[in-house]
C-alpha positions as a printed NumPy array, in Angstrom:
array([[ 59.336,  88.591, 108.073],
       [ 58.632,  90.02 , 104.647],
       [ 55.188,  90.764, 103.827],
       [ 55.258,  92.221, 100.553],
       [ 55.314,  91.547,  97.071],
       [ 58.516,  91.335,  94.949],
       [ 58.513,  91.755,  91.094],
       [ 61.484,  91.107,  89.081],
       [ 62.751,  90.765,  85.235],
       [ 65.479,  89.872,  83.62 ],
       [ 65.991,  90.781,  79.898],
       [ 66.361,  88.587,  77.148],
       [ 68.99 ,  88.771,  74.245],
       [ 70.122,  88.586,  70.77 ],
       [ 73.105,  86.915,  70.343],
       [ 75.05 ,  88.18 ,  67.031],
       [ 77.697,  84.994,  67.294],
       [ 79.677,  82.859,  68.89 ],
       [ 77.033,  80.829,  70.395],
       [ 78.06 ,  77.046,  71.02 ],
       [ 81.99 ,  78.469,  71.956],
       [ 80.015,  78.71 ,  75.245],
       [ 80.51 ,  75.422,  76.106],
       [ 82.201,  73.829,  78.654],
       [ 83.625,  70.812,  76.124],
       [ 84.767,  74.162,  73.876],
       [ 86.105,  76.626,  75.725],
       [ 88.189,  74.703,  78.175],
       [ 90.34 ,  73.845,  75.405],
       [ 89.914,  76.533,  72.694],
       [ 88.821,  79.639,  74.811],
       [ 84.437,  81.059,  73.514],
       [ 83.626,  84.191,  72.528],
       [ 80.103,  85.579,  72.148],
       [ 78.692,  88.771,  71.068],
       [ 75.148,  89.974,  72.789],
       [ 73.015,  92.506,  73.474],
       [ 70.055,  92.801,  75.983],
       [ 66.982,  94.033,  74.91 ],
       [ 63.516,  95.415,  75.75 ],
       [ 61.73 ,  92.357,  76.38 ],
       [ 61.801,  90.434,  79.26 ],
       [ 61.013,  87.514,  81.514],
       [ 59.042,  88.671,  84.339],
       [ 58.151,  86.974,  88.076],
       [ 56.057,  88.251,  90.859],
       [ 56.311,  86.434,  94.579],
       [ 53.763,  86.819,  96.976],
       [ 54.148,  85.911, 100.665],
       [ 51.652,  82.999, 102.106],
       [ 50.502,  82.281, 105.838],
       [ 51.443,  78.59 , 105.427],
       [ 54.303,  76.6  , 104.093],
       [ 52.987,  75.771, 100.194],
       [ 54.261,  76.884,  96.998],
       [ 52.26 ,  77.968,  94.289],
       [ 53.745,  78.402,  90.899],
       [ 52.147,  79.58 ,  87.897],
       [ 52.577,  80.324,  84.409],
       [ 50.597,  83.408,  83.079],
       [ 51.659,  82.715,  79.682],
       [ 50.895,  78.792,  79.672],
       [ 48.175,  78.612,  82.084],
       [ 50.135,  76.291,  84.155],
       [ 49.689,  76.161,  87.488],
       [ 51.291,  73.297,  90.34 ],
       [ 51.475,  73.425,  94.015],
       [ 53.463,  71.635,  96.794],
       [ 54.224,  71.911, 100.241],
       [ 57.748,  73.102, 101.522],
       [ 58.419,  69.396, 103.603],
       [ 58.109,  67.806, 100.632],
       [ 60.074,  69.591,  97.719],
       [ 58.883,  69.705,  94.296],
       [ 58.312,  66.779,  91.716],
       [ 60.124,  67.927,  88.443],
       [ 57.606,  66.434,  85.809],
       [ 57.661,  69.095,  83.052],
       [ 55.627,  71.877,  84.769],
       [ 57.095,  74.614,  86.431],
       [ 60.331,  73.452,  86.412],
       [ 62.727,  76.157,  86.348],
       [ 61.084,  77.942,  89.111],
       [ 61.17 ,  74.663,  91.311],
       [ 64.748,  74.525,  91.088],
       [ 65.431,  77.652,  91.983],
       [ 63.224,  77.842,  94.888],
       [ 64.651,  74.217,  95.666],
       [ 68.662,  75.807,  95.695],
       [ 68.191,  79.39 ,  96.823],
       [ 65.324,  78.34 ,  99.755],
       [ 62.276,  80.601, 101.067],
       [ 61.525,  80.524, 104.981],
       [ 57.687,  80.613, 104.287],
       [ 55.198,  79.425, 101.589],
       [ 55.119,  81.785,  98.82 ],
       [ 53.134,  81.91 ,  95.56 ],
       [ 54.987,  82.632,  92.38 ],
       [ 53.683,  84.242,  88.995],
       [ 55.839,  83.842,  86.084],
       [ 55.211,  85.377,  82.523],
       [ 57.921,  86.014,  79.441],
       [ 57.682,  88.287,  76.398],
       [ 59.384,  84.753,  74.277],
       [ 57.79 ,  81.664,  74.046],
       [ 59.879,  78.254,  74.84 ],
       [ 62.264,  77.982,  72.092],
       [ 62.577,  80.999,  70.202],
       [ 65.947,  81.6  ,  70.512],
       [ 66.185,  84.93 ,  72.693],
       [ 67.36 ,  83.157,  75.843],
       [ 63.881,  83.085,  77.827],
       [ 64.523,  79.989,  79.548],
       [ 67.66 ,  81.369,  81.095],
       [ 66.297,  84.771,  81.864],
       [ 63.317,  83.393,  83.774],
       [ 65.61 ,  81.041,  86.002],
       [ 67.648,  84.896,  86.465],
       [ 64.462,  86.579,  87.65 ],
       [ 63.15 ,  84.073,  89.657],
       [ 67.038,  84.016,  91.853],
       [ 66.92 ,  87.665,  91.651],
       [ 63.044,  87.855,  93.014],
       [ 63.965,  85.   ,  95.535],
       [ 67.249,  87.175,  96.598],
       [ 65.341,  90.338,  97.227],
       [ 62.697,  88.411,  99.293],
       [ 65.139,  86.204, 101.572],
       [ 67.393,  89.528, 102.014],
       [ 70.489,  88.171, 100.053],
       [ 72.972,  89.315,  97.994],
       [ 74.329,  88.832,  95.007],
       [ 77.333,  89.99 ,  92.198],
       [ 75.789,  89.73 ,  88.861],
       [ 78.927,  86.856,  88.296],
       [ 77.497,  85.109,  91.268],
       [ 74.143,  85.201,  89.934],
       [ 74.69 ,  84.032,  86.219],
       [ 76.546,  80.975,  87.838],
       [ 74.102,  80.065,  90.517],
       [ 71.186,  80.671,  87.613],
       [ 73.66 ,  78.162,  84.815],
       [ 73.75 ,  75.716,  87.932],
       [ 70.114,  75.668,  88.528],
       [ 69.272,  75.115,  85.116],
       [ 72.19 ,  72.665,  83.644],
       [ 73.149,  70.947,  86.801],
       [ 69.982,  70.557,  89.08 ],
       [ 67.815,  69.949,  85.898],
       [ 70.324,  68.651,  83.174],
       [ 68.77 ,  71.099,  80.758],
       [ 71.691,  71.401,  77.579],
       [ 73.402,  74.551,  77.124],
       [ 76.249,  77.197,  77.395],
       [ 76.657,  79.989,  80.206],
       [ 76.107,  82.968,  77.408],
       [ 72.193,  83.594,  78.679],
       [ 72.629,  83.714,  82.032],
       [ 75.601,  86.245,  81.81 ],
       [ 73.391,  88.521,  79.252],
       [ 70.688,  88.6  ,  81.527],
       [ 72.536,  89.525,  84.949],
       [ 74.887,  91.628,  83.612],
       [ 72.643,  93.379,  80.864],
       [ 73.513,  95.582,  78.166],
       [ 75.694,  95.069,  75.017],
       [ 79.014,  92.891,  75.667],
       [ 81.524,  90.468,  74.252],
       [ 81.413,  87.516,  76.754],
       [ 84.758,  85.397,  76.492],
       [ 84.734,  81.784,  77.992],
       [ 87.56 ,  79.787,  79.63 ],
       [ 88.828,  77.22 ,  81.714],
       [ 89.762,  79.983,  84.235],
       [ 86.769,  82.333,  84.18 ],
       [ 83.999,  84.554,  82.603],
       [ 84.648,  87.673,  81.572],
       [ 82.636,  90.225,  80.219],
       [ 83.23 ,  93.277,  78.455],
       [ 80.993,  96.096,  77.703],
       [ 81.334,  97.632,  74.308],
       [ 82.481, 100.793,  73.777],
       [ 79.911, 102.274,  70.948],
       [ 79.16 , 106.227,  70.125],
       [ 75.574, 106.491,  70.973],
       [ 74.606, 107.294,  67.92 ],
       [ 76.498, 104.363,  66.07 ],
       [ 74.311, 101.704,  68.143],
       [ 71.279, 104.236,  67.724],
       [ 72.453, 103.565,  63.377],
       [ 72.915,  99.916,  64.146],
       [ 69.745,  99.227,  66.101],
       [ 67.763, 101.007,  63.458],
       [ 69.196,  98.625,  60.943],
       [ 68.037,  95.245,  62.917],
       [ 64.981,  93.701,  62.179],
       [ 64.055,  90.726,  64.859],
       [ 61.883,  88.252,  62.762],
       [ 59.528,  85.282,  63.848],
       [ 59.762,  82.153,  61.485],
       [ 55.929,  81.496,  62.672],
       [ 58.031,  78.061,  63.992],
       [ 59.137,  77.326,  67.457],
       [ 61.883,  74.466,  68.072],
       [ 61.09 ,  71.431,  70.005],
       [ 63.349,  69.213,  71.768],
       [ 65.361,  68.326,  68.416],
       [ 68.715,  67.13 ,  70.379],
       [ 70.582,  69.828,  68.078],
       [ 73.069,  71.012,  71.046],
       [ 73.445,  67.1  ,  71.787],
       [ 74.392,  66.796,  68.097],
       [ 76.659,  70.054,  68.017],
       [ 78.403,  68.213,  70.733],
       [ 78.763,  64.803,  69.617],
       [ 80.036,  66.25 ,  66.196],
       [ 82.76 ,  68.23 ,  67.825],
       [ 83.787,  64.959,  70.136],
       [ 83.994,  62.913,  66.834],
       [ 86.409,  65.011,  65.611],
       [ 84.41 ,  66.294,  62.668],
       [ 86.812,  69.022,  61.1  ],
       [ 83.94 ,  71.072,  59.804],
       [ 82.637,  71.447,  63.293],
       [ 85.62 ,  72.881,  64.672],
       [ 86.467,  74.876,  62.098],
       [ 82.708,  76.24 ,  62.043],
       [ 83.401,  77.055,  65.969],
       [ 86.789,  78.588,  65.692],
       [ 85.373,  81.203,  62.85 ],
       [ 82.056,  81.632,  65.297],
       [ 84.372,  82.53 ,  67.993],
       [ 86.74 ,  84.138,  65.515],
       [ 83.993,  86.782,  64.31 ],
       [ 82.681,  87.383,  68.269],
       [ 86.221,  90.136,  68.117],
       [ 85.711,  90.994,  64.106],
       [ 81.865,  92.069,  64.77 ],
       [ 83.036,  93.899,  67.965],
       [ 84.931,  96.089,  66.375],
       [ 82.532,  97.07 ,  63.462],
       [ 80.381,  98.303,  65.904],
       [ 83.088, 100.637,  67.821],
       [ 84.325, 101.758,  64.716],
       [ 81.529, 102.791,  64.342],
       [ 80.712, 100.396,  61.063],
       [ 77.356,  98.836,  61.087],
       [ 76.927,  97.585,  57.398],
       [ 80.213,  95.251,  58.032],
       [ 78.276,  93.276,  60.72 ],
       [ 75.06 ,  93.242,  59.207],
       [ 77.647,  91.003,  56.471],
       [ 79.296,  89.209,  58.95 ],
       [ 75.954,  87.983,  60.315],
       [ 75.645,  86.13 ,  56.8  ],
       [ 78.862,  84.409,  57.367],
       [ 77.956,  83.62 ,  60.831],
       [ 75.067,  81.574,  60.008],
       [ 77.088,  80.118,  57.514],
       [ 79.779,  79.19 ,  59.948],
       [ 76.708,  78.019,  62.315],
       [ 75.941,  75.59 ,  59.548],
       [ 79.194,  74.096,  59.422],
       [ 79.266,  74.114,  62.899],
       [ 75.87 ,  71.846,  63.025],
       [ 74.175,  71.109,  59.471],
       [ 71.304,  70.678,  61.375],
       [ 70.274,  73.696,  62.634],
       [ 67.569,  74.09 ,  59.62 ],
       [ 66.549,  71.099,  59.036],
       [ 62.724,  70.327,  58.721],
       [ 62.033,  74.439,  58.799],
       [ 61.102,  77.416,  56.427],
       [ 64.711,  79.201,  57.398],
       [ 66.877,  79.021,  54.252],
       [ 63.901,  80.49 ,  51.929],
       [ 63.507,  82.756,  55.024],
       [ 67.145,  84.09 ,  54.005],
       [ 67.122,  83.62 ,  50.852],
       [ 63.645,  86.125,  50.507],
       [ 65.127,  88.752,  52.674],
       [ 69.018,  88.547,  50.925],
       [ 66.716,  88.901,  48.057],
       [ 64.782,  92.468,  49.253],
       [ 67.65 ,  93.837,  50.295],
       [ 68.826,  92.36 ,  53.704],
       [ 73.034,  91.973,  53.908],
       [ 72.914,  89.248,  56.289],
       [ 70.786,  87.94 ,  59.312],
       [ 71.212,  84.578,  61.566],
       [ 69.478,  82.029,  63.64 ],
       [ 68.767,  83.198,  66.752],
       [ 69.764,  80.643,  69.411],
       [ 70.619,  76.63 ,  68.234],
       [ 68.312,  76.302,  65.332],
       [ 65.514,  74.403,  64.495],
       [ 62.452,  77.781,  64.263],
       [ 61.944,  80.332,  66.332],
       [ 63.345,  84.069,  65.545],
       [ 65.91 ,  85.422,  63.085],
       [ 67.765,  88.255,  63.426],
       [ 68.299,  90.533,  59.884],
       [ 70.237,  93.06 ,  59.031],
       [ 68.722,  95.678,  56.577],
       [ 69.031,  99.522,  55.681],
       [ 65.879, 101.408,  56.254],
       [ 65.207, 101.693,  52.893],
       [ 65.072,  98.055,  52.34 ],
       [ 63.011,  97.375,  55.369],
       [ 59.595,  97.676,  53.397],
       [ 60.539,  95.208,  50.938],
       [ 62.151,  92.512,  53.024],
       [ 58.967,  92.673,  55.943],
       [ 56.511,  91.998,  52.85 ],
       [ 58.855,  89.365,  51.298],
       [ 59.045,  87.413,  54.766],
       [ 55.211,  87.824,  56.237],
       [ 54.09 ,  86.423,  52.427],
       [ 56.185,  83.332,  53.725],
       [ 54.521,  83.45 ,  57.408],
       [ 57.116,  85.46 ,  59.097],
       [ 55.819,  87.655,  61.866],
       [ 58.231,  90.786,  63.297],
       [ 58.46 ,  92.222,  66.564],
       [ 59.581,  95.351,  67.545],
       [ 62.48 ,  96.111,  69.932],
       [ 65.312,  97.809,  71.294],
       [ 68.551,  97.587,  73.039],
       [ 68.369,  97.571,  76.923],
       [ 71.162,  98.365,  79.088],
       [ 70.84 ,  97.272,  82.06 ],
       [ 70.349,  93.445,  83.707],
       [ 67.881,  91.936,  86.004],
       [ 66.41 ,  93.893,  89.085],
       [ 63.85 ,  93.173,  91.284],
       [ 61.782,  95.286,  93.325],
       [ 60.324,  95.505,  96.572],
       [ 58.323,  98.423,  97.91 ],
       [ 59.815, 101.66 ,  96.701],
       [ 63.145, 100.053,  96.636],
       [ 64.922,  98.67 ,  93.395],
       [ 68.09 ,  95.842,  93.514],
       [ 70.254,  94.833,  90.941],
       [ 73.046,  93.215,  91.582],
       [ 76.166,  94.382,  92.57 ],
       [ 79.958,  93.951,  91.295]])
């Protein structure tokens, strides 16, 4: 019986495009593409085993906290909800209390949601003794999160955070498959230096904007689809500026993926500072940047020459924007247990 504490993380991501060809109602007909990288901020969960059969779960970060017994399974009622359905679908053999904590707040458009339900499998894994491939584990994390709780989205998170580290993710009928990019060091060193990961000092509530991406795309609105195909389209184009070694061509590519994005979903701005957000930083010197995530608030990610950085930070904090620092990360989730570390395994 396991008697020690387990601590996992799973990173979150910036997605450069192609988000919204990760859909199931896309990509089994048209084939998704999405370009992402991991970075160094994370969702984090610690488990602790109990003497009796409850479950404790609590939020570090929302001061949250809700508490059931085993017999009786959880009540999903807005609390604590992720971690309930993954404790619900991968099962614990004793009570356990559970302390969860990300670097995002709800909504911001870095895939937190996705890469706490990640932890929390990989943390449950390590403490039941299972196994997992990180394939195995993005699709048991997209179940628990759009099939047990009906929560809208794609399958791009939970691939970023198991696998980890900077990849083009293509979508089909047939499978997942992801593909590490193949970058000099010192080209991603160039293009990280160049990114600038920017708070809109908004987060996004429930505004129903994948609901509307998909409704728009079922109605057969042409600018929808031809929004997706040039997302998916510029997944392959912003690839290869970054093997080539050619970081100013997707820092202008980003520009014409939020423009896509728009056409996509005209929505995606609505009611939000996020055009004069672009329109300020375009004007200090940025080439391009993008909603991070569906829209509505949360971050946006810029690109901008060093030299330019000064100028565009001051135009966007006199608007409210806040920036956080960063960097790539390479690898996935892993959990921990004693002196020994898991990730999981091809």
């Amino acid at each position: 019986m396991n008697d020690a504490t387990v601590r996992a993380l799973a990173p979150l991501r910036i997605s450069f495009v192609g988000g919204g060809t990760d859909f199931p109602h896309w990509y089994e007909r048209h084939g998704g593409a999405v370009l992402s990288v991991t970075i160094n901020r994370f969702a984090r969960v610690t488990i602790d085993p109990r003497d009796d059969e409850r479950v404790r779960i609590r939020s570090l970060d929302l001061e949250q906290t809700t508490e059931y017994h085993l017999g009786d399974g959880p009540v999903y009622d807005g609390v604590m909800d992720l971690p309930k359905a993954a404790i619900e679908r991968i099962g614990v053999h004793r009570g356990i209390d559970v302390d969860v904590r990300s670097d995002a707040l709800p909504g911001s458009g870095l895939g937190g949601s996705s890469a706490l339900v990640t932890a929390v499998v990989g943390a449950l894994a390590v403490f039941g003794g299972r196994t997992f491939t990180p394939d195995e584990l993005a699709r048991v994390s997209y179940a628990i999160e759009r099939e047990d709780l009906g929560i809208p989205g794609g399958w791009q998170d939970q691939y970023a955070a198991a696998f980890g580290g900077f990849n083009l993710i293509e979508f089909s009928a047939e499978a997942v498959t992801v593909t590490p990019v193949r970058a000099a060091p010192e080209a991603l060193a160039e293009l990280q230096a160049n990114l600038l990961l920017c708070h809109s000092g908004r987060v996004r509530t429930n505004l129903g904007l994948i609901d509307t991406q998909v409704r728009l795309y079922r109605e057969g609105r042409e600018d929808t689809i031809q929004g997706m195909k040039q997302l998916r389209e510029m997944a392959y184009e912003m690839r290869d500026a970054v093997e080539l070694g050619q970081p100013d061509a997707l820092g202008r590519l980003l520009h014409e993926a939020y423009e896509s994005k728009k056409r996509m979903n005209p929505h995606i701005a609505e009611g939000t500072p996020i055009e004069g957000f672009f329109e300020a930083a375009r004007g200090a010197g940025a080439l391009g940047g993008k909603i991070c995530g569906a829209g509505g608030g949360g971050y946006l990610l810029l690109y901008c020459r060093p030299p330019e950085q000064a100028a565009v930070r001051s135009a966007l904090e006199a608007l409210g924007g806040r920036f956080a620092s960063f960097s790539f990360r390479p690898t996935g989730v892993e959990a921990t247990l004693g002196d020994r570390v898991w990730r999981p395994q091809p």
